[in-house]
N, C-alpha and C positions, 0 to 999 in steps of 0.2 A: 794363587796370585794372578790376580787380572793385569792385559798388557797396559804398557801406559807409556805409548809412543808418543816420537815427536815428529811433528807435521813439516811439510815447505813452510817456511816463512815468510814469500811473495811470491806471487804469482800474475804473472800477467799471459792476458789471453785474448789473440784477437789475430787479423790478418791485416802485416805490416809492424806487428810488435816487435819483430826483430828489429828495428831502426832504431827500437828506445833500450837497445844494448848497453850504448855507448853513454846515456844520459844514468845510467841504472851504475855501472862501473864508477862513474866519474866518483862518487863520493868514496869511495876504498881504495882510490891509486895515492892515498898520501902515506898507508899502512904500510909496516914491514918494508921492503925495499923498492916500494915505486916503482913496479911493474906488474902488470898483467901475465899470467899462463895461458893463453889459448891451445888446449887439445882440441885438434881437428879432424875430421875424417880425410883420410888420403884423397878419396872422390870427389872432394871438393876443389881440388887444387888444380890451378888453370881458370874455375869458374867464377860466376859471373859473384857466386855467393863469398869468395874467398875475398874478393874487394870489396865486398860489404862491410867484412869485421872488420869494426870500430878499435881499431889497434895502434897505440903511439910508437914510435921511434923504441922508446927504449923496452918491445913488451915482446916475449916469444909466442911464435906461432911455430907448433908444433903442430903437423901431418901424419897420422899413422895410419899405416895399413892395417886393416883389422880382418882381412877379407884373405884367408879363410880362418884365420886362427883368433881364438875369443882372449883377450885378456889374460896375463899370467900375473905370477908375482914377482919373475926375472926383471918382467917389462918395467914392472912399477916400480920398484925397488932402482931399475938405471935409471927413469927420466928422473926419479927424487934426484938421486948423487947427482946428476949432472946439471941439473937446473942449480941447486944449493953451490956448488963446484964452481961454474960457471958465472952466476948473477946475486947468490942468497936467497933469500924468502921474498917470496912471491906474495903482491898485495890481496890476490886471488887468483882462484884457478875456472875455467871457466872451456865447459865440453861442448862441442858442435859436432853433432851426429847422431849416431845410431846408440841401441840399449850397450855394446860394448864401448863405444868414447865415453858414455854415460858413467860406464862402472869403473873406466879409467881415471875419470875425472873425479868422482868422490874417492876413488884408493889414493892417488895422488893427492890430494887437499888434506889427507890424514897421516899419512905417509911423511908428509913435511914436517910432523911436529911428535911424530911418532918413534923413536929408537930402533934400528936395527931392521931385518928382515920382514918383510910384508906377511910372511910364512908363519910370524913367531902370532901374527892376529886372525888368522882364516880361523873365525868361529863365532858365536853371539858374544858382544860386551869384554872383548880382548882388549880393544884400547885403549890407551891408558890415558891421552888429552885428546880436548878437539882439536880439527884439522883446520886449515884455514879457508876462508871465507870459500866460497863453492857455486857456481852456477851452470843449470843445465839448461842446453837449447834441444831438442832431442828434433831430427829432420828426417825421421822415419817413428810411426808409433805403433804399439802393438807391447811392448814388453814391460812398460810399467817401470825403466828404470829409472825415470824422471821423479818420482815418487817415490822409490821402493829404499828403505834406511837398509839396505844389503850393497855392498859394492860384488860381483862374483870374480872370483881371480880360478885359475886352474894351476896349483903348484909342484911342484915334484912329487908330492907324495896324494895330494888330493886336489878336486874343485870344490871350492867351498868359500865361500862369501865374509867379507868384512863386515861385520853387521855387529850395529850400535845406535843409538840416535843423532851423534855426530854425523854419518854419512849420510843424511840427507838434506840436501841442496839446501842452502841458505836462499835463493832464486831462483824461478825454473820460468823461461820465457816461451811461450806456447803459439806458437805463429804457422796455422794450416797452409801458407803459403810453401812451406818449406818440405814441406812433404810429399808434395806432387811432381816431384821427377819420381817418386823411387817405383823400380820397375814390377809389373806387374806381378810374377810369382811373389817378391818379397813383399808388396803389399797385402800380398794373401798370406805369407807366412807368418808376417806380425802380427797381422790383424788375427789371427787364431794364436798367438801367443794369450792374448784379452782375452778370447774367447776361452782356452781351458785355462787360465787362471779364475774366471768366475765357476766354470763349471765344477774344478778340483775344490775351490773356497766354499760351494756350496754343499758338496757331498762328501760331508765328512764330519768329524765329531767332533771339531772348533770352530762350526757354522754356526753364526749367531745374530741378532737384529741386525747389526751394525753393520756388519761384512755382509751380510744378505743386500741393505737396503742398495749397498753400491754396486753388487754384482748382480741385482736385479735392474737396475738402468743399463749399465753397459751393457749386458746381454742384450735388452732393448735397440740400444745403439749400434751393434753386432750384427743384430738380426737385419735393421733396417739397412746397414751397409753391404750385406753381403747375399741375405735370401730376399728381401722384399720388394714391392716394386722399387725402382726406382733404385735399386742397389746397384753397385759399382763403384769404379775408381773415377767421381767425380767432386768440385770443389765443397762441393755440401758435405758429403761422404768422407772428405779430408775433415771438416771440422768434426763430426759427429766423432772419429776412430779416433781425435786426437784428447776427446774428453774420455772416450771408453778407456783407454789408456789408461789414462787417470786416475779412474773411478776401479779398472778391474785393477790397477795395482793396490788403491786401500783397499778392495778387499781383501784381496791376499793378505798384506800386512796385518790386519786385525783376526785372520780367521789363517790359513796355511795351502800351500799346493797341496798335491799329490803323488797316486802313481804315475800317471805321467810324467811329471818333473823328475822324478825320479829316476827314470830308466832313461832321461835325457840328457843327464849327468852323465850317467855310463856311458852314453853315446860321443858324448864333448869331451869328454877326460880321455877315453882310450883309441877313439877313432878320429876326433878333430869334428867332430858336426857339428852346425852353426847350431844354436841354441833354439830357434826357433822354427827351423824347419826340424831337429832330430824331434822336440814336440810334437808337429804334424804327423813323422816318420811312426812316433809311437801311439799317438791318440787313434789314428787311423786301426788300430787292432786292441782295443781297451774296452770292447761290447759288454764283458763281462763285469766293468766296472764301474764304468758310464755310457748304460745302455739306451737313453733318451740322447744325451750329448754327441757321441760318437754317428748316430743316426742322424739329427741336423748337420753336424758336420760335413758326414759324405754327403747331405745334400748341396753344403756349401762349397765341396769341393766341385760336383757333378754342375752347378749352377756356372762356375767360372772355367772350367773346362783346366783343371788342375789335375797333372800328371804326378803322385805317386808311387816312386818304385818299390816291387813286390818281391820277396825270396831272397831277401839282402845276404838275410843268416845266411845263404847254403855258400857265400864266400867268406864266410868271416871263421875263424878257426876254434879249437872247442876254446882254446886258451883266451884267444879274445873274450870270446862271451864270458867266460870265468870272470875274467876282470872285471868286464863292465856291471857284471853281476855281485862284484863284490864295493864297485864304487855305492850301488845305488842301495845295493843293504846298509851301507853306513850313511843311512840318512833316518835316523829313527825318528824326527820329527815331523817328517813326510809320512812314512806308514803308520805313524802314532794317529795322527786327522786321518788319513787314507781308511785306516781299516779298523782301528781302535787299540788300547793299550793292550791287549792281550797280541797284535800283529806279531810276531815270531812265532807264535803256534800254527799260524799259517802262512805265514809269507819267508822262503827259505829261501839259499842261494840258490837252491834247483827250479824251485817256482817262479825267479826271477829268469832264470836261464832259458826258464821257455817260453816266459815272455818274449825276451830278447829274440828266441829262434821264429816266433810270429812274423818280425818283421821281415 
């Protein structure tokens, strides 16, 4: 059975498109109860961007800290009860930030119309209606959540994603302006999230035209941001990473990660690692898997003068790594494209384990 996703629905792209927010909203504030959800990133509060949103009198602006911890299913499941509690059904929901507001903001927009525990859908095609209308502004790029039909939650017992074709953005407004504060490391930790999403999409055994054609641009766009001349954290450079984005999330979608992703779960589930730096933390030791990639890589590290830490393992304990070694085995759609369907004959909680001890 071939995939047969469903795409964004509008798209606008350009610098200053932020401004056409509030023109884009205006026609869905008559739905459900006449107000807007704005999730926000915590960082923006105080600034100059938070009196931009286009927000009426009677609409919530919700701030969350997301900085260190990635999205649960506790979080989502309270702002549901409380906004319903509080106001009812929201005309739309609508994320300002990073790939974690991103994946708050499609769990929440499904969440609303969905029964019970956010826990009872961490898996493919768990939900049972769509969620309500849904818009991402994403103000850092690199992770594809703008695009990507997965929301990622981390719950009691797993991390593991709402994915369906309802959780992808009814409209995602794309504006490089908005991306140029974020500080140097994290502009290099995103931007290598794009970067091994095309390289996992391509080396593996759900590589195909389609997922090739977009993870061979972005990598393009990658290349030119980060090794070639003229690369860095400049406004041109803002526009290119915010298409790469884009482009390495369809290919993911159509084709799958990898090991990498994989042991970065382990990393976010049991130790709290931001999701795209534990990426980094693991690609940086994966020669044996992606040995052309992992080589431009450390160029691209060596190029921007990016610090790395080395022998993590020798503080983390045997029982840590046990875990995280058993989060990332329960990802068999990862090692299925990663290594092929026979992957258990080789890939074991011990083999995992010392991956993990690499880092």
């Amino acid at each position: 059975m071939h995939k047969n996703f469903k795409g964004i629905e509008k798209t606008v792209f350009g610098r200053g498109s932020f401004n056409q927010l509030g023109e884009i909203l205006q026609e869905k504030r008559n739905e459900n109860a006449k107000f807007i959800l704005f999730v926000v990133d915590q960082y923006f509060k105080g600034k100059t961007l938070e009196q931009r949103i286009p927000s009426h009198p009677e609409d919530i602006v919700m701030f969350i800290d997301v900085d260190p911890h990635e999205p649960t299913t506790e979080q989502i499941d309270q702002i549901r009860d409380s906004v319903l509690s509080s106001k009812g059904l929201p005309a739309a929901v609508v994320g300002i930030g990073g790939g974690s507001i991103m994946d708050i903001a499609k769990a929440v927009s499904l969440m609303f119309t969905n029964e019970g525990s956010s826990t009872q859908y961490q898996g493919l095609n768990l939900i049972k209606k769509p969620g309500i209308y849904h818009v991402g502004v994403p103000t850092i790029s690199g992770t594809g959540a703008e695009v990507s039909m997965t929301a990622v939650l981390t719950g009691p017992e797993k991390k593991l994603g709402l994915k369906c074709e309802w959780t992808v953005f009814n409209q995602i407004v794309l504006d490089p302006e908005l991306i140029a504060s974020v500080p140097r490391d994290w502009w290099f930790y995103t931007g290598m999230d794009t970067y091994i999403h095309c390289i996992e999409s391509e080396n593996g055994t759900l590589n195909n035209a389609y997922s090739h054609a977009y993870a061979e641009q972005a990598l393009k766009l990658c290349r030119d941001i980060y090794i070639n001349e003229g690369s860095g954290q400049t406004s041109v450079n803002d526009d290119k990473l915010m298409v790469a984005s884009l482009m390495g999330g369809l290919s993911l979608t159509y084709s799958e990660v990898g090991v990498c992703h994989a042991l970065s779960y382990g990393l976010s589930k049991i130790l709290g690692t931001r999701h795209c730096y534990a990426n980094c933390l693991a690609f940086n030791h994966l020669e044996d898997f992606y040995p052309e990639g992992v080589a431009e890589f450390k160029e691209m590290i060596r190029k921007h003068q990016i610090t790395l830490p080395q022998q993590q393992s020798k503080g983390w304990t045997d029982e840590q790594i046990n875990k995280m070694a058993h989060v990332s085995y329960n990802l068999p759609h990862m090692w299925n494209h990663a290594v092929g369907p026979d992957w258990k004959k080789t890939i074991t909680i011990e083999r995992i384990e010392e991956l993990f001890r690499r880092l």
